[in-house]
N, C-alpha and C positions, 0 to 999 in steps of 0.2 A: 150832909149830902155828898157823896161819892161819884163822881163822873171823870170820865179820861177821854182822850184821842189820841190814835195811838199817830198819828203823820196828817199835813194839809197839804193841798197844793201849790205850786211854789209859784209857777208863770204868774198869779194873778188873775184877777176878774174879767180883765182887759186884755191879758196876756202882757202884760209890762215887761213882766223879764223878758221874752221872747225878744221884741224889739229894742230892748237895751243892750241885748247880747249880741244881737246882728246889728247893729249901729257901732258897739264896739271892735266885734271881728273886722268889720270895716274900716276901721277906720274913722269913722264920722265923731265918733265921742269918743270922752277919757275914762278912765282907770276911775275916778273917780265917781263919773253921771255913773259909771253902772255899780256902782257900789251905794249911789245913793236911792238910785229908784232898789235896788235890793233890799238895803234898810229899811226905806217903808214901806214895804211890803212885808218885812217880816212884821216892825212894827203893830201894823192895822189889823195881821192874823192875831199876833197877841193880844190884842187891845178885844176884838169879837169875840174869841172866847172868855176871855176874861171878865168879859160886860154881859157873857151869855149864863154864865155861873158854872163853867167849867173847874174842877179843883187843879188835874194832873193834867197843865199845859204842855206841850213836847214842844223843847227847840231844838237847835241841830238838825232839822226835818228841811229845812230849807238847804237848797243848793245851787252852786251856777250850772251843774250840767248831771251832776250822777251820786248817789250817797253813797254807791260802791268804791266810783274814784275818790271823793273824799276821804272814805277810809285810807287808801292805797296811799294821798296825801298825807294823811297822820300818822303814816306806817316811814312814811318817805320811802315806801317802797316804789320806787322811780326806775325803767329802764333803762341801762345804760345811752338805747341811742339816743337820750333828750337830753345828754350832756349835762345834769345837775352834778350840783359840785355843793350844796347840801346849804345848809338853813332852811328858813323858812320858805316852803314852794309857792312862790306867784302865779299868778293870772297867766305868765308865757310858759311856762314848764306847765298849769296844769290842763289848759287847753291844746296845747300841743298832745297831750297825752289823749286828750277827747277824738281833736278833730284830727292830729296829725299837723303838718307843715309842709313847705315846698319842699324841704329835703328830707323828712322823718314819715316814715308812715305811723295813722294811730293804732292803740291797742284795738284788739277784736274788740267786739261788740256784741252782744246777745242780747237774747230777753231773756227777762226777770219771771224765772217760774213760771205761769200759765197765764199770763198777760200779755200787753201790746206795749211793755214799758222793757225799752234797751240800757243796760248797764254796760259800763265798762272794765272788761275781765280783767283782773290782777297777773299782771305775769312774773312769776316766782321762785326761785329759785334756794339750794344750798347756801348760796354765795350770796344772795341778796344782801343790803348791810340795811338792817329797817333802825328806822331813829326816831323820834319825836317830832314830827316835821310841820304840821300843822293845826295851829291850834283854835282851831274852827269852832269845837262846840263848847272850849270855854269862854273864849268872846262873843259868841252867840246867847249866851248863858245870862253873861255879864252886862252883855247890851237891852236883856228883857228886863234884866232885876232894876235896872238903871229906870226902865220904864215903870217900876212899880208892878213887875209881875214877874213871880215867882215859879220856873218852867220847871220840869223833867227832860236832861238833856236825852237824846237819842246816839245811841251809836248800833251802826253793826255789829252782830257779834263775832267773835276770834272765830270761833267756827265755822260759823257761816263764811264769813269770810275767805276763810281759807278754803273752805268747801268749792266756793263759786269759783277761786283760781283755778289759772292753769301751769302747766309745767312752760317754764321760759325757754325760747327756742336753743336749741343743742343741750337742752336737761335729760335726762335720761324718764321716759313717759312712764318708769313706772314708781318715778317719786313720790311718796306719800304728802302729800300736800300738808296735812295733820302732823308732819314731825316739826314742820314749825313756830308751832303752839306756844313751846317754847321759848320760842326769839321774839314772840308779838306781844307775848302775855307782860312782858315788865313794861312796854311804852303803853297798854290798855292800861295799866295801874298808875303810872304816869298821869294819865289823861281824869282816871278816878279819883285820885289824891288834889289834883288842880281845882278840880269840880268841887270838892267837897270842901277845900279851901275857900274856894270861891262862896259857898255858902247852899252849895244843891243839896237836897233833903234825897230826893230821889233820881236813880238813873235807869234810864230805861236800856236794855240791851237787846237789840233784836233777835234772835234764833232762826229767821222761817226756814233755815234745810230740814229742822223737826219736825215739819210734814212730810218730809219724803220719808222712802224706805231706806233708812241708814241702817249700813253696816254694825257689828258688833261695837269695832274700833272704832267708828262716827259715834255713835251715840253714846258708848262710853267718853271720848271727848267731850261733847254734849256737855253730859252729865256733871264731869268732873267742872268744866265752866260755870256752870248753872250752881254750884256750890255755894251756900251763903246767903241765895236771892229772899228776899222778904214777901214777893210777889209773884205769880204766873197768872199771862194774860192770853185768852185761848179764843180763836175763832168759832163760833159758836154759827155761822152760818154755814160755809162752805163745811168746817168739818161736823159733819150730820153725825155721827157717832161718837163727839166729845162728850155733847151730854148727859150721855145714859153712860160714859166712862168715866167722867167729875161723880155721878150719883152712886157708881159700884165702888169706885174705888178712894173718893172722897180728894185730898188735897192733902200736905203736912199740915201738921196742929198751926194755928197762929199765923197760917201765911195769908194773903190778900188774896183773893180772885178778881181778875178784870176781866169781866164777862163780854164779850164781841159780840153781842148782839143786833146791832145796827147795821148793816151791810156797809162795807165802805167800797164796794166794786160797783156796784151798780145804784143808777139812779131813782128805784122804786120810793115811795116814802114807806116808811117801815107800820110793820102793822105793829102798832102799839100794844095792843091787848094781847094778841103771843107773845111779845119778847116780855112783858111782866110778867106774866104764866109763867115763861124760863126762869125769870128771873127769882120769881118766888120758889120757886122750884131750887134752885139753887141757893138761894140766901140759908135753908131747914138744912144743906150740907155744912157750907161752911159758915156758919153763924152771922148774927147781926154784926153791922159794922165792918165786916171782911170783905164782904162785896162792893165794888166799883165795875157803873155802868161804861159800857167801853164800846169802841169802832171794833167790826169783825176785824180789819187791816188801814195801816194808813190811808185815809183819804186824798191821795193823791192820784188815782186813779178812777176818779168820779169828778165830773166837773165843780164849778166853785160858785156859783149862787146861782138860785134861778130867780132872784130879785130882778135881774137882766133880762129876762125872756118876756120882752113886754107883747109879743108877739104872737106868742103861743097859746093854743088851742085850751081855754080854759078849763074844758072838762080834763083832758089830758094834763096839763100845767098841775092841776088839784092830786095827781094820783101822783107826784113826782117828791125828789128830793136831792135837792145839789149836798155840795160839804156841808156850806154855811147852814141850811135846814139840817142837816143830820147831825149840827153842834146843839141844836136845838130838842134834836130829839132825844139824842143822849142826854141831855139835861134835863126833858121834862120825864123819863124814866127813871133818874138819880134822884129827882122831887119826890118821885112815889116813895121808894124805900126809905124817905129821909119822912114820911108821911106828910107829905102837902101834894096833891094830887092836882093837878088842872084837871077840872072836866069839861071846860070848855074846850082844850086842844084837844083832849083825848076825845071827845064827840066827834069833833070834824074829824079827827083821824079815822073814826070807825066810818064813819059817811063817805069818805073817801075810798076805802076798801071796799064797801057796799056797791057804791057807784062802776067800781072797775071790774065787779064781777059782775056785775050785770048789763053794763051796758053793750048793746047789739052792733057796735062799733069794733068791738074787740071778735068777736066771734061770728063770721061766714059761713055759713051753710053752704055755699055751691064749692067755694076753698076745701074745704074740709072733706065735702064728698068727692069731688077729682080725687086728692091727694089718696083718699081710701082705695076710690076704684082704683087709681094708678099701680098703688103697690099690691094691691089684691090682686090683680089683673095679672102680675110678674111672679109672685109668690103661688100661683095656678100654673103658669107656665115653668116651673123651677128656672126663673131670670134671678141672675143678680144684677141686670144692665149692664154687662158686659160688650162690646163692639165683639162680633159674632168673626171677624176674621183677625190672625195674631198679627201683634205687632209689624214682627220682621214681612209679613205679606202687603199689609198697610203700609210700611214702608218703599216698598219696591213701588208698588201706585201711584204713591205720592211723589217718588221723584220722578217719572215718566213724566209725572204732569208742570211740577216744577221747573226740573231738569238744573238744579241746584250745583255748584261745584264741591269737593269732598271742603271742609271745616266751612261749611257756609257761615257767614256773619250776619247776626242780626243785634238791636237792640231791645231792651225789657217794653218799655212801652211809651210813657211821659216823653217830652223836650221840657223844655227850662219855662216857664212861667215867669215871665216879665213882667213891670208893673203895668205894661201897655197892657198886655195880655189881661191880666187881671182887674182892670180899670174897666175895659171893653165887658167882661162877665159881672162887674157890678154894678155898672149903668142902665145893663142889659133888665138887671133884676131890679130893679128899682126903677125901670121904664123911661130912663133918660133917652134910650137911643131906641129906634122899632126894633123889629123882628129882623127887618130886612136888615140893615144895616148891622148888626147883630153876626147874620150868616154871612154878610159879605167880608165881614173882618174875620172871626173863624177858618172862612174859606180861603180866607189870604194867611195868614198863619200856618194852617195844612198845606198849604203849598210851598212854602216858605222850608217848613219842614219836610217834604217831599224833595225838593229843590238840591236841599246839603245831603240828605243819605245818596242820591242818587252821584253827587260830586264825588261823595269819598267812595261812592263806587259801594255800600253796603248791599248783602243778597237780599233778606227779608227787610221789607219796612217798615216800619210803622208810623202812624198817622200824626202823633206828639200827644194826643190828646187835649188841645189847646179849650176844648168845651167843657170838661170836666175840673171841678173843684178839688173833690178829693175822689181814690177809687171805690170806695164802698158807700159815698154819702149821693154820688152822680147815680147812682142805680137806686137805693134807697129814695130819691125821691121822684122816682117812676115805677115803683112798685108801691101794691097798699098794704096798708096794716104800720107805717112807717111816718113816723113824724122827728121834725126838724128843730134843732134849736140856733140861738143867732149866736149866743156867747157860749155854749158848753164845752168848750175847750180842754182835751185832758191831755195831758205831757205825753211824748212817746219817744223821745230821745234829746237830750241838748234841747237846741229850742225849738226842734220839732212839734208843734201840736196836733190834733187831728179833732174831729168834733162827731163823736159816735151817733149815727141814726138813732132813734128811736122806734125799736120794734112792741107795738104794742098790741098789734091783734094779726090776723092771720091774711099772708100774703100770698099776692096772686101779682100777674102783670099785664095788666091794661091794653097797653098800646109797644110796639117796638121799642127800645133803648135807644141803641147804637148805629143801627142797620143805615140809615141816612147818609151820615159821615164816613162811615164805613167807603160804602158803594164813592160818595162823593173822591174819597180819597185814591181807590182801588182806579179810580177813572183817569188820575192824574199821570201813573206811570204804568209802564209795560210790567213792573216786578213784581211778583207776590206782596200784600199788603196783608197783613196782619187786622183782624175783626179783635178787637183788644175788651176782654170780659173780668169782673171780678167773678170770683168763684164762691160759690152759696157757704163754703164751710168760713171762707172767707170773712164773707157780709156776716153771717151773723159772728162769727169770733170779733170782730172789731165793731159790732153797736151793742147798744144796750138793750139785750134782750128779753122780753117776757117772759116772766116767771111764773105765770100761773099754767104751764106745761111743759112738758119735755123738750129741754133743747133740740133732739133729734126731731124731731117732729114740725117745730120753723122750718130747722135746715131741710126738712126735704119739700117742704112747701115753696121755699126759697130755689131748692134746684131744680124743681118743676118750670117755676119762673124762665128761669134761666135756658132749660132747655128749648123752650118757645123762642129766645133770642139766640141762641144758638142755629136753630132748622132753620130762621128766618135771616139770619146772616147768608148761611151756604145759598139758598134760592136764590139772593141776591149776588151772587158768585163771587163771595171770599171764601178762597181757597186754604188758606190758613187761618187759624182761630185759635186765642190765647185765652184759657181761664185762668184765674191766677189764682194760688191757693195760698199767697203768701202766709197765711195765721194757722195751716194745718197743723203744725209742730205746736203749736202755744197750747193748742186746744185739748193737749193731751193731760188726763186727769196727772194729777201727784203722785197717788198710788199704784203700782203695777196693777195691783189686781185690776184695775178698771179702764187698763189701755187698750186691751183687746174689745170690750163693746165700744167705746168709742171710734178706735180704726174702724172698726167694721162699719158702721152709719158715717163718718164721715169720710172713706173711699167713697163706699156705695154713692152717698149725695153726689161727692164731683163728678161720677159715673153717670149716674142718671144725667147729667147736662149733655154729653155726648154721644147716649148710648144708638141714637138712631141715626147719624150722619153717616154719608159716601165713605169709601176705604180711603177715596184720592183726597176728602178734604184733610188737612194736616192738625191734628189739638195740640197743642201747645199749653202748656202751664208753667207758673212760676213759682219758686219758694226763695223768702230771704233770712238772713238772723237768725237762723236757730241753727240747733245740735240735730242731725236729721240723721245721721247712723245707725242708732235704736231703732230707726223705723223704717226703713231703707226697704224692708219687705212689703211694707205698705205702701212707699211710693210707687214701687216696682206694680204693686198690685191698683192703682190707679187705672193703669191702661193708657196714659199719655204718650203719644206720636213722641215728645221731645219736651224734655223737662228744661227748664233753665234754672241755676240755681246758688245761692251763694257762695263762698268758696276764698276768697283773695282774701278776704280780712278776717279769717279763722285759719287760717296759717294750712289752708288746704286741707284741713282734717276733713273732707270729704270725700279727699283721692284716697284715703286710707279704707276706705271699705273695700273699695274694689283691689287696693292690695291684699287684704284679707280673704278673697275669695268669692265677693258675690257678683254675680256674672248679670249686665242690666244690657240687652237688645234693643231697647228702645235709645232713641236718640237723646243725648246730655250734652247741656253747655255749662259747664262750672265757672261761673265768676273769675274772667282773668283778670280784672282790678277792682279797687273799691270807687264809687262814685262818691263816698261821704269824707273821703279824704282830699284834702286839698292838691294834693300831689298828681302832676300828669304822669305817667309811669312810661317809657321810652318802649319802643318799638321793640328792641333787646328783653326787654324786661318780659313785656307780654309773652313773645315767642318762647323765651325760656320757660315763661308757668304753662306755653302749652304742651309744649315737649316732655313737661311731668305729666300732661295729663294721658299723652297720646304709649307712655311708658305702663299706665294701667287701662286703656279704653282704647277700641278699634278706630279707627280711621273713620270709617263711613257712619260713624254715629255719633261722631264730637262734631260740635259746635262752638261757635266763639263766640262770645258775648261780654257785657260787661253783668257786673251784680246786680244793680238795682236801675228803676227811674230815673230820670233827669229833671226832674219837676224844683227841683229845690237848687239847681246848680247855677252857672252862667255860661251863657255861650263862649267865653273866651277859655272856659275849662272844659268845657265836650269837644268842641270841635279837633282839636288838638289830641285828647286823647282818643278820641273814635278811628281820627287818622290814623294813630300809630297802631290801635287795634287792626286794624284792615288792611296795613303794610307787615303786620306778623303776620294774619293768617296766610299773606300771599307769596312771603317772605319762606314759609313752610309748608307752603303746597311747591314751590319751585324744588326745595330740598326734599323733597318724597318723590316729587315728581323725576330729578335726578337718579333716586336711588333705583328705578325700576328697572 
């Protein structure tokens, strides 16, 4: 019997690491508690599959914070500014490298491919001195076999690797990233030679850049890497056209297939009866015994039991499937080929499908005809939901009504969530405290947070969002079609988690969202108060969304939703209103061919939220973490009043478009610092990244802001850096203001 996984989740069931790690960064604990709650954690993952009948265990899958920086660890490829001076990299050089330091900022940060999971970018150079630095996945290795179980360690690949760097600041941008191949490929043999000493049969090396569209020079790289392997393991979910390309073109003689048929992105339970179909389908290519049943992609981006969900919706709980179930499914699929069939699981599994296509739970009738007549209705009128007057005219309105000063300041949305804050919304939820008292602590908090922007003198406010849990799970469970889990925890940076909605049938919205706290807020000061919204391409890009239809087709269901809160914000008189689009970039397929239908339904969606408001009300939207250049025609083509957007911890590669040539009228605030760095950055500091920006963008349409939320920081780090935010912008409105 044949079964693999290709990656598991690392936080834990409970999120252990999560608060091991923040107990550590604190201070509270040692070097050692988090290395012990670490160990058993790996330990229990090894021991469950092991006890599940899994054959090709992965270790090395585990991490403290990134399996891109660990790479970068075992490369020792180390920034000069974190001061290593070489052996082996600790906990303080490799968190520093994560979060940054009072005096170091960290490496950029991005997502990972078409996900909601941030890596941390290698920065690289000629000069680099890479060495053996970390020996991670042989102790890792070492520590399973110790257990009595015998892993396949995991590494990055060279390629990949190098693919995801970037060039190290003052490198010349048009270094081939790939001539390093060279200098990395003896410490990966290094690491190979350890392994095999150590007594590893097999090593897994990752590839995923071999879904994109590589270069000649990339793929012959690739290729020449890939030389030797015994095995190729292929997503057989997301890529829809593998399999009729394993049947044309077959596999080398004698090599392994490890078939991905199992989703490891999403929490559906797998329909049994098609992926043996595939599977038989593929076992007549590359013969008996060659096949091994496998994860589409590490499961680490699917939560980790739903043995935990003792809360949930039994009919719905029956159609699902965390890690720990999909070790299970992989395994009772690796029974068939190995001929032992359970037909009791595979029964309930087909019961389970049955159920989910039928049931009148998932599918709306009155949902589904709006949404028809909606886009019928526009598609008669040759609409794409576009706002009927241009930007620059919208603009002039809006500041009439305003009456803003030029680099106005505002923040993203969130203040800092205390554990007061957060005690208060879960007594609430479990009916310790009433309603009343409930709103009245809320209401104290918003004012709280009204109180300090109004001190540091900020132009736009925002309300802190002291009622909301997360952004996309707070509107998720005031929309239908959407259900909730207690524990589904999936990693999204360090120890960041988030706990994805569930979108299971078709959504509509009930009753108002936000409009309450809104208006409540708006009441407390004289200044423009920000109506703070997650945006539809948003919500569904960060939950687990139904697969029994076109994702486009949620999302505009979702931005229908939306646009109801939206009209119903403005009549209540907020005058500015934020949707945030932070996941538009993620959601962009791999393949070129298929970025243009995508743009196109997902502008359109954020559009539709807007398309019927006043010229004077102001939209606002947000993007964070990603590479947004590629697509910069499609922000532009949003239609948004004023985009706000990453920028400080990408070394500004955002201002680089607009030196290239593209010309954007709509109002932009580019990230002048990162909030995920521990670093306050000085009043100098800020004014100078704006003085870059005001070198490629006009005056009257920059803005100042920081990058991201504040939901995850401390007051003793906002407050200080918001200050010195708001003493640069004024600090270079006095210096423009001289110059006239």
């Amino acid at each position: 019997m044949a079964s693999h996984i290709v990656g598991y989740p690392r936080m834990g069931p409970k999120r252990e690491l999560k608060f091991a790690l923040e107990s550590f960064w604190d201070g509270k604990s040692s070097a050692e508690d988090l290395e012990k709650v670490a160990a058993d954690l790996r330990a229990s993952i090894w021991k469950q599959m092991s006890e599940a009948g899994i054959k090709y265990i992965p270790s090395s899958t585990f991490s403290y914070y990134d399996q891109v920086l660990d790479t970068t660890a075992m490369l020792g490829a180390v920034p000069d500014r974190y001061s290593w001076t070489g052996g082996e990299i600790g906990h303080s050089t490799y968190f520093s490298m994560a979060r940054g330091n009072a005096t170091v900022p960290a490496m950029e940060m991005t997502k990972w491919f078409d996900t909601n999971y941030h890596f941390i970018v290698p920065e690289l150079s000629p000069a680099t001195k890479f060495s053996y630095a970390s020996h991670k996945a042989v102790s890792e290795y070492k520590e399973a076999k110790a257990l009595g179980v015998d892993t396949v360690p995991v590494l990055v690949g060279p390629v990949s690797y190098l693919l995801l760097s970037k060039a190290a600041k003052g490198v010349e941008k048009s270094l081939s990233l790939l001539s390093l191949l060279d200098s990395i490929l003896p410490i990966y043999k290094e690491v190979v030679a350890e392994l095999k000493a150590a007594g590893a049969s097999w090593i897994q090396f990752d590839e995923p850049t071999l879904v994109k569209d590589l270069a000649a020079h990339e793929l012959a790289a690739t290729l020449t890497s890939l030389s030797g392997v015994t095995a190729y393991g292929f997503d057989l979910v997301r890529g829809t056209k593998t399999l009729e390309l394993i049947k044309s073109a077959g596999i080398p003689s004698g090599k392994y297939l490890f078939a991905g048929v199992v989703d490891g992105r999403y929490i559906w339970a797998d329909d049994l009866a098609a992926s043996l179909s595939t599977l038989q389908s593929l076992e007549a290519v590359v013969g008996k015994g060659k096949l091994v049943v496998s994860t589409s992609c590490s499961l680490m981006h699917t939560a980790v039991d739903l043995v935990n969900e003792t809360k949930l919706d039994s009919e719905i709980k029956s159609w699902l499937a965390f890690a720990a179930q999909k070790v299970v499914e992989v395994n009772a699929l690796g029974k068939v080929l190995a001929g032992l069939k359970d037909e009791a699981y595979f029964a309930a599994n087909a019961a389970a499908q049955a159920s989910r296509r039928s049931s009148p739970r998932v599918n709306n009738e009155e949902v589904q005809k709006a949404e028809v007549h909606f886009l019928q209705a526009a598609a008669l009128k040759g609409s794409d939901h576009r706002r009927a007057t241009p930007v620059s005219a919208r603009l002039d309105a809006q500041q009439k009504k305003l009456n803003l000063p030029i680099l106005p300041t505002t923040t993203i949305g969130s203040f800092p969530q205390t554990m007061d804050l957060r005690r208060v919304r879960r007594e609430y939820k479990v009916k310790k405290i009433s309603e009343e008292e409930y709103g009245s602590a809320i209401k104290e908090e918003i004012s709280k947070v009204v109180k300090i922007q109004e001190e540091l003198d900020i132009d736009v406010l925002v309300h802190g969002e002291p009622e909301r849990n997360d952004m996309v799970e707070y509107f998720g469970e005031q929309l239908s079609g959407f259900a909730f889990t207690a524990n589904g925890w999936v990693q999204s940076y360090g120890s960041r988690c988030v706990k994805p909605p569930i979108i299971y049938g078709d959504v509509s919205r009930p009753n108002p969202m936000t409009v309450f706290w809104s208006k409540m807020a708006q009441d407390m000061t004289p200044r423009p108060m920000k109506g703070m919204l997650t945006g539809p391409v948003t919500i569904l890009n960060w939950s687990f969304v139904r697969n029994d239809q076109p994702r486009f087709e949620t999302c505009y269901q979702i931005a229908l939703a939306i646009k109801k809160e939206v009209e119903d914000l403005e009549a209540g008189g907020i005058q500015v209103i934020q949707i945030d689009e932070a996941a538009l970039r993620e959601g962009l397929p791999l393949r070129k061919s298929e970025h243009a239908f995508y743009l196109d339904w997902a502008v359109h969606s954020f559009r539709i939220t807007n398309c019927g408001v006043q010229d004077t009300t102001q939209i606002h939207t947000h993007m964070c973490y990603s590479n947004f250049n590629d697509i910069i025609h499609s922000i532009i083509n949003m239609d948004a009043d004023v985009i706000t957007i990453e920028n400080s911890r990408s070394d500004e590669k955002l201002l680089s478009v607009f030196r290239e040539g593209v010309t954007y009228g709509a109002g932009i605030g580019p990230g002048v610092y990162d909030i995920h760095s521990l670093r306050i950055p000085s009043t100098e500091e800020i004014a100078d990244r704006v003085n870059k920006m005001l070198a490629v963008l006009d005056t009257n349409i920059l803005w100042v802001n920081r990058d991201c939320g504040l939901k995850t920081r401390k007051y003793t780090e906002v407050k200080p850096a918001l200050t010195n935010m708001v003493a640069a912008a004024k600090l270079i409105r006095t210096q423009l203001a001289s110059t006239k």
